[in-house]
N, C-alpha and C positions, 0 to 999 in steps of 0.2 A: 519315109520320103513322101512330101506331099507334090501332088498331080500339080501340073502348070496355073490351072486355074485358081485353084487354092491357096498358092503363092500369090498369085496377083490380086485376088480379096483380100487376104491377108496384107499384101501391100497398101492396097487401099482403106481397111479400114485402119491402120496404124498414120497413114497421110491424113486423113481427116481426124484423128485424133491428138494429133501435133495440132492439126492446122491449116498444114501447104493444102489441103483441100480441102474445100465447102462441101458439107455435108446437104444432099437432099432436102426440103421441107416436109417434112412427113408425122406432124408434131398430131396429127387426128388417128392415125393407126395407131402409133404411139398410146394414146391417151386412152384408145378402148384395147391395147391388148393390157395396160397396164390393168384396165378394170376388170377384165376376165382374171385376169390372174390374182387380183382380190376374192371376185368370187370362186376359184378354186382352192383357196385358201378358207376361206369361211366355210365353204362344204368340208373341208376336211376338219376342220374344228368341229362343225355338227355333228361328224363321225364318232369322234375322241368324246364327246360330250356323251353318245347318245350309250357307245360301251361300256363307259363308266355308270352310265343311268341304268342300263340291265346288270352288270357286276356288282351292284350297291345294291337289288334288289334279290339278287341270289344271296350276300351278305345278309341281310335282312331276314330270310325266310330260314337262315341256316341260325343266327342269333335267336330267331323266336323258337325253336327249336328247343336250343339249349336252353334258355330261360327256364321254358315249362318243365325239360326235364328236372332243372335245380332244384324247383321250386314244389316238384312233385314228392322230391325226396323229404324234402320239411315239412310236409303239408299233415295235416291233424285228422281223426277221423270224421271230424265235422266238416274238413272243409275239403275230403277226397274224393264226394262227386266234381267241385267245380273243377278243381285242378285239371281230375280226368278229363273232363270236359275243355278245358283250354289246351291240354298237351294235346289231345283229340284236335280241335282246330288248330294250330297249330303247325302239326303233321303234316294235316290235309292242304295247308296253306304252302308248305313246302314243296309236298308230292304233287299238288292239282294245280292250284290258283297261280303260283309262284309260274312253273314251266310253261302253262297255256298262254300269259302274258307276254314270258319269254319268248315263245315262239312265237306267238304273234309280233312282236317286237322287229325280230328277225325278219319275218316275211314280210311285213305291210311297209317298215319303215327301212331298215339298217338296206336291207336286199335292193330298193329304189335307189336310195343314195347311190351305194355303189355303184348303181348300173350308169348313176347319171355324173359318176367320177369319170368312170372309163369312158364312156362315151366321146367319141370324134379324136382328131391326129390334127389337133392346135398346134400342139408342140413340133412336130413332121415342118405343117405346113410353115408355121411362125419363121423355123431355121429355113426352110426353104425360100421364103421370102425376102429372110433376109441378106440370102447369098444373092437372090435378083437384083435386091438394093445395090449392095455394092457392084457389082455386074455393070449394073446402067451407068454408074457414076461414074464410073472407072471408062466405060468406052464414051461417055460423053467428053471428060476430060482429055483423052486419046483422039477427040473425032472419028470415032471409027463408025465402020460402018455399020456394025452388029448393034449399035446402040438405041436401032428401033425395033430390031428383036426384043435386048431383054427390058426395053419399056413395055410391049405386049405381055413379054414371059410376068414382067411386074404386078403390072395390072388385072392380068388374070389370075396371079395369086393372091394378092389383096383380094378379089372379089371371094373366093374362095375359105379364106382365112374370116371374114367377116359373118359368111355363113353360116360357119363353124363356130362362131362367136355365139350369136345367135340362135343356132341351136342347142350349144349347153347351154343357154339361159334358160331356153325355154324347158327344157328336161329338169332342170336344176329346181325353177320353178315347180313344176308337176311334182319334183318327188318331195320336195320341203313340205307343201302342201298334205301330199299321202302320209308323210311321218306325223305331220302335226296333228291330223285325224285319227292316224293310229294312236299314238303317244295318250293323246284323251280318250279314246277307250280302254287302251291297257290301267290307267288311272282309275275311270270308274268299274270297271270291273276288281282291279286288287285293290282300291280301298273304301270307295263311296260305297258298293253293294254291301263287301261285307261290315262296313261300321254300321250300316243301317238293319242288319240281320242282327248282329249282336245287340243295337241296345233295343230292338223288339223282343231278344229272348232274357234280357237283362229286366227289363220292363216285367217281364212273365214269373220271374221267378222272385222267392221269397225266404230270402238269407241274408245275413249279415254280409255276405260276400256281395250280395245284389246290392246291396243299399252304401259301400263303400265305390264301387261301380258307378252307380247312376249318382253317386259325387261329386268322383272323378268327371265323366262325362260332364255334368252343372259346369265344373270347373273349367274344364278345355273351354267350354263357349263361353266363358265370360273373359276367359284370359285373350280368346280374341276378337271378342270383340271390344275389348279394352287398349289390343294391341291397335286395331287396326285405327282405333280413335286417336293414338297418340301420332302415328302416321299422319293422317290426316289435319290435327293440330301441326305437327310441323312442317307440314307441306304450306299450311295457311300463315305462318308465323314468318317463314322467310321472305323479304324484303322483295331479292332479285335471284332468279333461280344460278345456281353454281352451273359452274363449264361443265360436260362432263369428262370423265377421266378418259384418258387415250385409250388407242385399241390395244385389248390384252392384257389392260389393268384393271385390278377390283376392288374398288372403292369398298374400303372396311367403313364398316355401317359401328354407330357407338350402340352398346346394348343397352335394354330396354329395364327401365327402372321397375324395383322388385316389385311384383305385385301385391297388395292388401286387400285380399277375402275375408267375409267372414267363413267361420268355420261353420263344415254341415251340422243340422242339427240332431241331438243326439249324441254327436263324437263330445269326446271330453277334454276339457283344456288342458292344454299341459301345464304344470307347476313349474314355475321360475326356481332354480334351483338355489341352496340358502345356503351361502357362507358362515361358518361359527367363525365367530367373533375371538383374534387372539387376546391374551393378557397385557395387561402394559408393559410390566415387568420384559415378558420376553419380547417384546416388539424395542422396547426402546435399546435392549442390550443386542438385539440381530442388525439394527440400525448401528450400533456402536461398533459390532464385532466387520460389518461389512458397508462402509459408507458408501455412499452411492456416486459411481462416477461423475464425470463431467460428459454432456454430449460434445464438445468437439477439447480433442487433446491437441494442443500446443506444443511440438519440437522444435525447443530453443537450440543450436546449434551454438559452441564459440568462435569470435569471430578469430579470423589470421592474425597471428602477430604481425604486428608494424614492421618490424627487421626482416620480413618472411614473404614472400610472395606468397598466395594464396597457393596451397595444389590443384594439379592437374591430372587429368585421368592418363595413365600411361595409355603411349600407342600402341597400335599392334604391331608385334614383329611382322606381319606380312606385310607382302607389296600392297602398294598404295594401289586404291581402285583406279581403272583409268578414265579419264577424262571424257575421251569420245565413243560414243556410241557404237556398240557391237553391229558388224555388218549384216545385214537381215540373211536367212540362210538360200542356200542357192532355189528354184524351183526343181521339185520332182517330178512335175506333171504337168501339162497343158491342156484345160478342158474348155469347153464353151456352155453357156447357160442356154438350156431349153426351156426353165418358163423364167416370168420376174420375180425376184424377190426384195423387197425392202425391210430394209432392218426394221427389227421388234424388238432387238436389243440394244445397248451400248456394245459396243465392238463387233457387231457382226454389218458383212458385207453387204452390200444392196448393187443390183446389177439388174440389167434387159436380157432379152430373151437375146440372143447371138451373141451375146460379151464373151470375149476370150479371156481367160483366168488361169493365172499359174499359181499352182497351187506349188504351198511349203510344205503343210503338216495335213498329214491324214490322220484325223481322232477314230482309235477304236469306235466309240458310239456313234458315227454316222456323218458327225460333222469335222467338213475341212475347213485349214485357212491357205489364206493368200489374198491375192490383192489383182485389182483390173490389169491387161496389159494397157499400155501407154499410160500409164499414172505412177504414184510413186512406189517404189517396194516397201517402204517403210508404213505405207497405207495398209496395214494389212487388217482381215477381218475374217468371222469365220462366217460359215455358211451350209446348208444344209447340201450334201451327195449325192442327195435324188434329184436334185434343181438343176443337176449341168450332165453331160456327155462329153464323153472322148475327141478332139478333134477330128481323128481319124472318122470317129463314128458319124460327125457331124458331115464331113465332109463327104462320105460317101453317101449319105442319106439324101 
């Protein structure tokens, strides 16, 4: 059962959602909680990005692992110092360098973020704000007399809310910044130190293994600096720069045409490999014994006799499908939206922070559907479970 008041918000905003009432101007609050709720959206992508960027690096150190061991097993007694010596780094790149990153990762950057997710009660105040909303409109339309209370109760949550704006920016701000300092030293520490130690010790030594090495190595630098040419030419070759793609898409890049080295010197060219030549005899009767198709085959069909109607595909013994459209399913739930969301998808819902939503289907994996109250039920869309609360919850909050 909802409390008196609750009822009469809920009257209220269903009246200006028909119509019979004019909704308040408030098109500037609006427009910056919409951009908070951007930028809490982008911080939790930098989230998902940055776990993935230390998961691919535990990946990484557990692959070069294996590699060495494979390669330890094949390896010759010529070449079972160097091996040792890479399983050996390797190892230590898993055991030391790998985890020191990792945890720096954790502390300086992922640990910021988070703090500057949780940070401040937007959401609290946002719904609280916008019970004030309808509050005022509703006893303004009543002329009552409470209706220069909750224009004060208003206005001091707007101020409030705005604060709060403001201060996850600025948090938000501080910690992007901390991760991005972090993120470039865990870089030069796991790759710039150690590629500059190996080819000093790659430089030092003197084996066939060294000298395929520092070819490798020639090779990387010319490939990009080859690549980074061809960027460059087609940055300069396009007319008028392209739009870029929408948020959340990623523009697939065409790959990069194979590259033409010469070969190190020293190494040996490989031999084109040489077809023996068949007989006539048996070429022209393998020709005869199997002639060689047509690329596109041709099914001539006969046409209907004249006396004959053409046939027809029988029907199905079942009922005919019907006509009108199944009635959308009844709602199971009533909740309200705590931050904004705007679709990123086709089919999914977009709604403001206090939208009332009745929900049909609850998805095991986290996302409902349904559709706004006062709009159509056929409008339906889904939506992410953590973006809304319980009416009851909202109401009591």
């Amino acid at each position: 059962m909802f409390s008196r008041e609750a009822r009469r918000r809920n009257k209220e905003a269903f009246l200006q959602k028909v119509g019979v009432h004019a909704s308040s101007e408030d098109a500037d609050f609006v427009e910056e909680a919409r951009a908070h709720g951007e930028t809490e959206a982008r911080l939790a992508e930098v989230q998902r990005a940055l776990a993935a960027y230390r998961v691919t690096l535990e990946a990484f150190a557990d692959a070069g692992v294996s590699l060495a061991k494979a390669l330890r097993s094949l390896a010759s007694d010529k070449t079972r110092a160097e091996v040792d010596h890479a399983t050996e780094r390797e190892w230590r790149f898993k055991t030391v360098v790998a985890p020191a990153a990792i945890h720096a990762l954790r502390e300086l950057a992922e640990a910021p973020l988070a703090r500057a997710a949780r940070a401040g009660a937007v959401a609290d105040l946002t719904a609280k704000r916008r019970e004030a909303r309808l509050d005022c409109d509703s006893f303004a339309s009543r002329l009552d007399e409470r209706a220069d209370e909750a224009r004060r109760r208003l206005d001091a949550l707007t101020v409030a809310c705005r604060d709060e704006f403001e201060t996850f920016a600025s948090k938000t701000t501080a910690a992007v910044a901390q991760a991005v300092g972090a993120l470039l030293g865990c870089q030069c520490a796991v790759f710039e130190r150690a590629a500059e130690a190996c080819a000093d010790r790659l430089v030092a030594r003197d084996s066939c293994v060294a000298t395929f090495a520092a070819a490798a190595l020639a090779l990387c630098s010319m490939n990009e600096a080859q690549l980074a040419a061809d960027d460059s030419r087609a940055l300069d070759d396009e007319d008028s720069p392209r739009p870029p793609p929408p948020e959340g898409v990623v523009e697939a890049r065409r790959p990069p045409a194979p590259l033409a080295f010469p070969m190190p010197t020293g190494a040996a060219q490989r031999p084109e490999p040489i077809t023996p030549k068949k007989s006539s005899s048996s070429s022209s009767s393998s020709a005869r014994r199997r002639p060689e198709p047509s690329r596109h085959r041709t099914v001539l069909r006969p046409p209907p006799a004249k006396d004959q109607p053409p046939q027809q595909a029988p029907r199905p013994l079942s009922a005919p499908a019907p006509t009108t459209k199944p009635p959308p399913p009844p709602p199971r739930d009533v909740v309200v939206a705590r931050h904004a969301y705007d679709a990123a998808r086709p089919g999914d819902l977009s709604f403001a922070p206090g939208d009332t939503i009745y929900v049909t289907t609850k998805k095991t994996n986290g996302w409902w559907i349904g559709y706004l109250a006062g709009g159509s039920a056929d409008a339906t869309g889904e939506f992410p479970s953590n973006y809304v609360v319980s009416r009851e919850h909202a109401t009591s909050s």
